[in-house]
C-alpha positions as CSV (number, residue, x, y, z in Angstrom):
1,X,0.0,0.0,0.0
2,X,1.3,3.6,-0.8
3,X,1.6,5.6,2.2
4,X,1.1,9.6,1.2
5,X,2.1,12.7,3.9
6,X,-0.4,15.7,2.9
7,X,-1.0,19.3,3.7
8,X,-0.7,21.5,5.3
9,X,-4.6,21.1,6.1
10,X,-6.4,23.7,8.5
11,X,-8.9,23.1,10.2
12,X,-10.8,21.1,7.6
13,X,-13.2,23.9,7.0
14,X,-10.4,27.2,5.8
15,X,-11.3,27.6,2.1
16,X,-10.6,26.4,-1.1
17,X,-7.0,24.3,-0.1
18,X,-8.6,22.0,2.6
19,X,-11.7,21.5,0.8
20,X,-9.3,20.0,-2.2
21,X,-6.8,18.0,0.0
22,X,-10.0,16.2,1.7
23,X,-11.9,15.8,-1.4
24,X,-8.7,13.9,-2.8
25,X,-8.5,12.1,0.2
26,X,-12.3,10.8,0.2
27,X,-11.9,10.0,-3.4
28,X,-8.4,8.1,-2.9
29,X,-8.7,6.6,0.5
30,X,-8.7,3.3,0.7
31,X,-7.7,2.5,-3.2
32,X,-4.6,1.3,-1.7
33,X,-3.5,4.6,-0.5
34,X,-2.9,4.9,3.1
35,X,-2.9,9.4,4.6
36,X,-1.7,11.0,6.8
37,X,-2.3,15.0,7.1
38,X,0.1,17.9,8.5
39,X,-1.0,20.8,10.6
40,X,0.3,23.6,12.2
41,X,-2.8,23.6,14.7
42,X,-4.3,20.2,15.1
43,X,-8.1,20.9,15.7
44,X,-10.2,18.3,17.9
45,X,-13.0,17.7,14.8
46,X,-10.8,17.3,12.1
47,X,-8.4,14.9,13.8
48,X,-11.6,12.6,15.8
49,X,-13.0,12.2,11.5
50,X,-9.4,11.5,10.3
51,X,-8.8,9.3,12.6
52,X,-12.6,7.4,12.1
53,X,-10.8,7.0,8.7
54,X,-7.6,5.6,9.7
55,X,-5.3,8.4,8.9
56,X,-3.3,10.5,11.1
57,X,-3.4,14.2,12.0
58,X,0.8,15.6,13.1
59,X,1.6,19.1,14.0
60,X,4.1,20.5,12.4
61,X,5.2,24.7,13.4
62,X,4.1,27.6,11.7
63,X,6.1,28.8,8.8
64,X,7.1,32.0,11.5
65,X,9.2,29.4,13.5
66,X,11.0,27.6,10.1
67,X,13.9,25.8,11.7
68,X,11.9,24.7,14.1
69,X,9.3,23.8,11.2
70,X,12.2,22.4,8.8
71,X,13.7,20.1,12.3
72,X,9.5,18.6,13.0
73,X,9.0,17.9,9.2
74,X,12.3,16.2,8.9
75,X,11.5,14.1,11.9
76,X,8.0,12.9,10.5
77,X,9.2,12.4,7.4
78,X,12.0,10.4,8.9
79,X,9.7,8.3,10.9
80,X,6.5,7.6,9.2
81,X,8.9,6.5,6.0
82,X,6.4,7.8,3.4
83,X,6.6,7.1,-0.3
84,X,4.7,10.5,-1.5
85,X,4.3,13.9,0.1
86,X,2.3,16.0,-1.3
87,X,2.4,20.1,-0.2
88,X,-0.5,22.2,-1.3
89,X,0.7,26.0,-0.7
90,X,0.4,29.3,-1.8
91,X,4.0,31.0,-1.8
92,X,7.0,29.8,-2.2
93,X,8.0,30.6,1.2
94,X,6.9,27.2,2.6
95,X,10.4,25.7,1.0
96,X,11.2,24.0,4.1
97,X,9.1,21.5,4.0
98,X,10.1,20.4,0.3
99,X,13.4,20.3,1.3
100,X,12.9,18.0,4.6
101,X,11.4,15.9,2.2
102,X,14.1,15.7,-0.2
103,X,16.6,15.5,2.5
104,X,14.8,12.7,3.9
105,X,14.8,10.9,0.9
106,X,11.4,10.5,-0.1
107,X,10.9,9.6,-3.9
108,X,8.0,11.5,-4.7
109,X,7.8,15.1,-3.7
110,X,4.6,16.6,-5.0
111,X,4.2,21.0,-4.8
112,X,0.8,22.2,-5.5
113,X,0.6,25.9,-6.1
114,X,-3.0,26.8,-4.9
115,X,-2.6,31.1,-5.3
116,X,-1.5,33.4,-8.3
117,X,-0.2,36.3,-5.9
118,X,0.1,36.9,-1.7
119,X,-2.6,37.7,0.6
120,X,-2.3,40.4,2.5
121,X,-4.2,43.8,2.7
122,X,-0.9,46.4,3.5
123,X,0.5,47.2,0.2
124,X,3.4,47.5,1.9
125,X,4.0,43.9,3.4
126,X,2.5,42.8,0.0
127,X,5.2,44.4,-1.7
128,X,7.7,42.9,0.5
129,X,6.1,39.5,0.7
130,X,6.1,39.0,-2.8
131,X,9.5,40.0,-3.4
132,X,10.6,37.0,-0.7
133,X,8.2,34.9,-3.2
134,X,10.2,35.9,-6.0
135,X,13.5,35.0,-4.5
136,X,12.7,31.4,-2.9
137,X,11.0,30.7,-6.4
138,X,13.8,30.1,-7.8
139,X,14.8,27.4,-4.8
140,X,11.7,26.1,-4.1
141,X,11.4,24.3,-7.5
142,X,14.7,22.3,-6.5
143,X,13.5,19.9,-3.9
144,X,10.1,19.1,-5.6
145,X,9.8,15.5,-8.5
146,X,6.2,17.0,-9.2
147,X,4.5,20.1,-10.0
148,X,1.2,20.7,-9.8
149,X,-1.3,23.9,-9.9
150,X,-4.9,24.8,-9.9
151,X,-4.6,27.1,-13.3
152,X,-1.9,27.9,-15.4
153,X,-1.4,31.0,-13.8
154,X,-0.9,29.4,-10.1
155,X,1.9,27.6,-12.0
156,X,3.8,30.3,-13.0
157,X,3.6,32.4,-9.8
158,X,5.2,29.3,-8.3
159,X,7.4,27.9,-10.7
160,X,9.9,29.0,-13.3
161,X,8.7,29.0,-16.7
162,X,10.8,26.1,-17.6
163,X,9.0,24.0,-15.2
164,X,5.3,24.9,-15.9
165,X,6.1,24.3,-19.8
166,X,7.9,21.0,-19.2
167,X,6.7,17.4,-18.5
168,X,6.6,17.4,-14.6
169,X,3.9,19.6,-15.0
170,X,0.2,19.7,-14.9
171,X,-2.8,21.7,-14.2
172,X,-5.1,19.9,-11.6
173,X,-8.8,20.2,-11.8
174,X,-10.1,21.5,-8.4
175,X,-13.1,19.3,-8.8
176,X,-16.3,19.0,-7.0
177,X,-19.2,17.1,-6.8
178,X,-21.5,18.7,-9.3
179,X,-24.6,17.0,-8.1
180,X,-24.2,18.3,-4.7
181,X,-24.6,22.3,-6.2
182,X,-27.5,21.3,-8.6
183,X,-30.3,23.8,-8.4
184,X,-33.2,22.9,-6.1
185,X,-35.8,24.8,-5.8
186,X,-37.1,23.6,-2.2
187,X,-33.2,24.5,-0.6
188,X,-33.6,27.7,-2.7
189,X,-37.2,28.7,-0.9
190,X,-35.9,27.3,2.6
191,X,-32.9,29.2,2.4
192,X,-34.4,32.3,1.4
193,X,-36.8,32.2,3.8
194,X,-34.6,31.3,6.4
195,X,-32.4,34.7,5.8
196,X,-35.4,36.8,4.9
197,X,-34.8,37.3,1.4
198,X,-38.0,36.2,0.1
199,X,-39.0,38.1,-2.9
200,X,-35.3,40.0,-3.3
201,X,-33.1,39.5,-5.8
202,X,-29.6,38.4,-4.5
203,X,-26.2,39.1,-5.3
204,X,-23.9,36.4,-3.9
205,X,-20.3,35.9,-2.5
206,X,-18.7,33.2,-0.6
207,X,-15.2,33.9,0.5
208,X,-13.1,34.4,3.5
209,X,-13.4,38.1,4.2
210,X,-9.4,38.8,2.9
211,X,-7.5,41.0,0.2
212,X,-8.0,38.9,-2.4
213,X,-11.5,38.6,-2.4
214,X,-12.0,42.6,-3.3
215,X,-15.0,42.7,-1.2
216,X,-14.8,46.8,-1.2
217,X,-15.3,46.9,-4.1
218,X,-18.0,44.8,-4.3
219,X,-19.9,46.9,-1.6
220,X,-19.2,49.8,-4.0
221,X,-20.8,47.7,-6.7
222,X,-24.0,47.0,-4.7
223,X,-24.5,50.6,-3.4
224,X,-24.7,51.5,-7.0
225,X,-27.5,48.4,-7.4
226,X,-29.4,49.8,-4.6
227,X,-29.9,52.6,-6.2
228,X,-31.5,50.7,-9.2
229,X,-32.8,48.2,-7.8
230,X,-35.4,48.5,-4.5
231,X,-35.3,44.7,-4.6
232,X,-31.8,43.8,-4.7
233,X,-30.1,42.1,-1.0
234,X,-26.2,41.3,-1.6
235,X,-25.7,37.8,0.7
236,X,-22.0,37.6,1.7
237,X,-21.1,34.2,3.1
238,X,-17.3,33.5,4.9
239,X,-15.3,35.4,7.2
240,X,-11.8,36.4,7.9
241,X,-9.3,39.4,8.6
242,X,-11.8,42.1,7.2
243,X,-15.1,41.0,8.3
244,X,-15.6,43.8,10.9
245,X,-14.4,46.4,8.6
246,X,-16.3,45.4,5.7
247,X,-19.2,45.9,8.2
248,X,-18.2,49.2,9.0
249,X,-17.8,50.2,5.3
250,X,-21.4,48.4,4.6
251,X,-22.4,51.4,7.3
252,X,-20.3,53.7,5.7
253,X,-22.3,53.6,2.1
254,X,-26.0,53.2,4.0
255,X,-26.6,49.7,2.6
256,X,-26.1,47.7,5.9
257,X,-29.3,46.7,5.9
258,X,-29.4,45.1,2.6
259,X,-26.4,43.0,3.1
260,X,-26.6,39.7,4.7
261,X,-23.5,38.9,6.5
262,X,-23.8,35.5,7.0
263,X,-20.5,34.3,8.4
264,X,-18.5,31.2,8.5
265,X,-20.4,28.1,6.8
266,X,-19.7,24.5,5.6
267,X,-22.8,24.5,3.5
268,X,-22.1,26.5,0.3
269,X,-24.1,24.5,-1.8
270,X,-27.3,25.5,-0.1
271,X,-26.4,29.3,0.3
272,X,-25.2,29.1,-3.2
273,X,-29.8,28.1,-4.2
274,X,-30.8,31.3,-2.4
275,X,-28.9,33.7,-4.8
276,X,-30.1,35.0,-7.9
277,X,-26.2,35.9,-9.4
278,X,-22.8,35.1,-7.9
279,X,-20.5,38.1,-8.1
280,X,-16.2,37.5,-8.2
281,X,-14.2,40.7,-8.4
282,X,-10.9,39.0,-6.9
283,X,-7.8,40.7,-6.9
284,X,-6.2,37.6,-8.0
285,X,-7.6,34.0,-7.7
286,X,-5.3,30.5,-8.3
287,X,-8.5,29.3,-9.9
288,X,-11.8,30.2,-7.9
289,X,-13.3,26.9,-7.0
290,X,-16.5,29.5,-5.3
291,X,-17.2,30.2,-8.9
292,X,-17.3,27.1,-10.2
293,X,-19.3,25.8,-7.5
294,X,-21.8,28.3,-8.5
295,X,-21.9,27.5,-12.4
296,X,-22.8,23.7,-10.9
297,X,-25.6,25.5,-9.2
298,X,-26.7,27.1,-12.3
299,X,-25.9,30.8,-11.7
300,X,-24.5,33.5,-14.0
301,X,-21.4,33.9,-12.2
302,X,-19.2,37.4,-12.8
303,X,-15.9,37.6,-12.4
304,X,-12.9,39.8,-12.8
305,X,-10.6,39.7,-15.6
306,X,-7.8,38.2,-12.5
307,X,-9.7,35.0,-12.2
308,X,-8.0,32.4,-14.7
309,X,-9.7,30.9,-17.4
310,X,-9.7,28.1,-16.2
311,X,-12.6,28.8,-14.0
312,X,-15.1,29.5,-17.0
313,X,-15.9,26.0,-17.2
314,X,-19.4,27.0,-18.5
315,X,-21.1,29.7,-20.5
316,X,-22.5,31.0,-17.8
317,X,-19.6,32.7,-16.2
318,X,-18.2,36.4,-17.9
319,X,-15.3,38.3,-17.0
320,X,-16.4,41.7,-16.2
321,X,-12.8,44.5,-15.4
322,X,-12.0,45.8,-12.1
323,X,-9.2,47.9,-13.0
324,X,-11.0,50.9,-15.6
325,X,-12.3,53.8,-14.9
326,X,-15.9,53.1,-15.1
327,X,-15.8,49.5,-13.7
328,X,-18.0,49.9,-10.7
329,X,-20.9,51.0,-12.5
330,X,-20.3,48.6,-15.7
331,X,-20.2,45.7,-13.1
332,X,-23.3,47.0,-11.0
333,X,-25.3,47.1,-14.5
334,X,-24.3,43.3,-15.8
335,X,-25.1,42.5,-12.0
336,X,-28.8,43.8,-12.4
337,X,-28.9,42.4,-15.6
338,X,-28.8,38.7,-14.7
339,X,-32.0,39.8,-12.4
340,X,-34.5,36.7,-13.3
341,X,-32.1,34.5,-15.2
342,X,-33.0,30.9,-15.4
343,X,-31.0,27.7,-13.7
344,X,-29.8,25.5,-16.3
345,X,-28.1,21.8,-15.3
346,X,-24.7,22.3,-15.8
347,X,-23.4,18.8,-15.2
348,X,-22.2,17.4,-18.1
349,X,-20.1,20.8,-18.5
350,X,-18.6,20.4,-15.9
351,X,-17.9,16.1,-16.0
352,X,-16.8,17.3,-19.5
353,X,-14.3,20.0,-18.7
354,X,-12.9,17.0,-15.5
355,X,-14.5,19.1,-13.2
356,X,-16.9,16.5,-11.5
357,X,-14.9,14.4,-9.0
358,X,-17.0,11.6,-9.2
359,X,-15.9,11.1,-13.0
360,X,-12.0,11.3,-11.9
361,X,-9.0,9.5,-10.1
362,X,-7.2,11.4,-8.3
363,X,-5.0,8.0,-6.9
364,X,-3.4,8.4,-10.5
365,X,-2.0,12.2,-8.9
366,X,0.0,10.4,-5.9
């Protein structure tokens, strides 16, 4: 049986990286494939359903303690004798881990760039933290045998050109399961009843409340809706870093009470039947797996021109700018535009485009 080291996972629930590792690992497990995750918090939930599954759950330090981090993944790598690990990250500051692998001999060393820039909301530390990226780049490449990424562009904000156009690597499919987002009217009348939005029409978002989301801007988008549109609610559904001050800002324009922050929440597919449109103005996106969720759901989905193109799987998704002059009102008219829009099936678009995991094998990636 091939034993496979993955991570680093969260908390199970942090976004768009866990909900790929532990998709692979529901698909995989058990196809003689034996996990084990890496941490840098172990939480109590994740490790108790892990564990119910026969895989292990190690901490391993923050990447703000890295010899200490580089000394704990050497000894796990050491001990657990692994024949594949597998690193899902999003800068190419999280080298150490590679090279404990490498140094520890292990013959398959998988990096999977998840992110096409850094997060962080100071221009500043952005500025700074993205020039670190751009150094250990060049390194990082060095102690991986594999090289993965959710969209072309992910690659090449990890890896050197030479590496994204040669054969170790490949773009992987952050995959769902599409029948699990298909459009159902009795969720979409629960839900909106449940967050008082019979009757509206509803903008959508679900994202962590962080720079790369945009949500300003979106907020400037909406106040411009409300203005046209006495019907229109914008549901926002995450949180994160910028939650309170996105409040405040909500305040700010006089639309807080036509935005429903709904917080933190593992059930996207049944927010994602109470929303009439899904808006995406990212700042940068590796892919945008919220967006593809919601063509699986059947909703026009718009999106910036910094999502990848990978993520318009089906027709139903247009790149609208962020960056000219008059993008806040072009994006608040397309917006209103998709009011009473119907709910196609999308499925076979997305089994055809390998976006449906239950069409794929992802043992074949390890």
């Amino acid at each position: 049986m091939k034993r496979v080291c993955i991570g680093p996972i969260q908390d199970g629930k942090a976004g768009g990286i866990d909900r790929y590792i532990l998709n692979l690992f529901e698909n995989t497990s058990g196809k003689k494939v034996a996990f084990d995750f890496f941490t840098d918090a172990v939480h109590p939930e994740l490790q108790a359903y892990l564990q119910e599954r026969s895989a292990g759950l190690f901490p391993v330090s923050s990447l703000s303690h890295p010899i200490r981090q580089y000394r704990e993944y050497r000894a796990l790598f050491r001990n657990r004798q692994y024949d594949t690990v597998y690193f899902n990250i999003s800068t190419a500051l999280c080298l150490f881990g590679p090279l404990a692998a490498k140094r520890s001999g292990i013959p398959k060393i998988i990096i999977h760039s998840h992110a096409a820039g850094y997060d962080a909301s100071s221009p500043i530390l952005r500025t700074v933290m993205t020039f670190l990226h751009k150094v250990c780049k060049t390194i990082l490449y060095r102690f991986g045998t594999d090289f993965y990424a959710c969209s072309e562009s992910a690659g090449l904000w990890m890896f050197p050109k030479r590496i994204v156009h040669g054969d170790r690597f490949r773009v992987v499919n952050n995959a769902i399961h599409a029948k699990a987002y298909a459009f159902d009217e009795n969720k979409r009348a629960e839900m909106r009843s449940e967050y008082g939005l019979e009757n509206r029409f509803v903008i959508g978002h679900i994202g962590n409340f962080l720079y790369p989301k945009n949500h300003a801007f979106l907020l400037d988008v909406f106040a411009q809706v409300c203005r046209r549109d006495d019907d229109a609610m914008l549901l926002l559904v995450g949180d994160g870093a910028l939650f309170d001050a996105m409040q405040d800002k909500a305040k700010s324009l006089g639309i807080f009470e036509r935005v429903v922050f709904a917080g933190r929440h593992m059930n996207a597919a049944d927010f994602l039947q109470a929303m009439d449109v899904f808006a995406f103005p990212s700042n940068f996106e590796g892919l945008g797996i919220a967006a593809v969720e919601a063509q699986a759901a059947g909703l026009r989905c718009v999106c910036s021109e910094f999502v990848p193109k990978e993520t318009a799987v089906t027709s139903l998704c247009v790149t609208v700018p962020i960056s000219s002059p008059d993008a806040v009102s072009q994006w608040a008219q397309i917006l209103i535009e998709a009011k009473g829009a119907d709910r196609p099936d999308t499925s076979q678009a997305l089994s055809d485009a390998g976006f449906d995991i239950d069409t794929l094998d992802y043992s074949k990636l390890l």
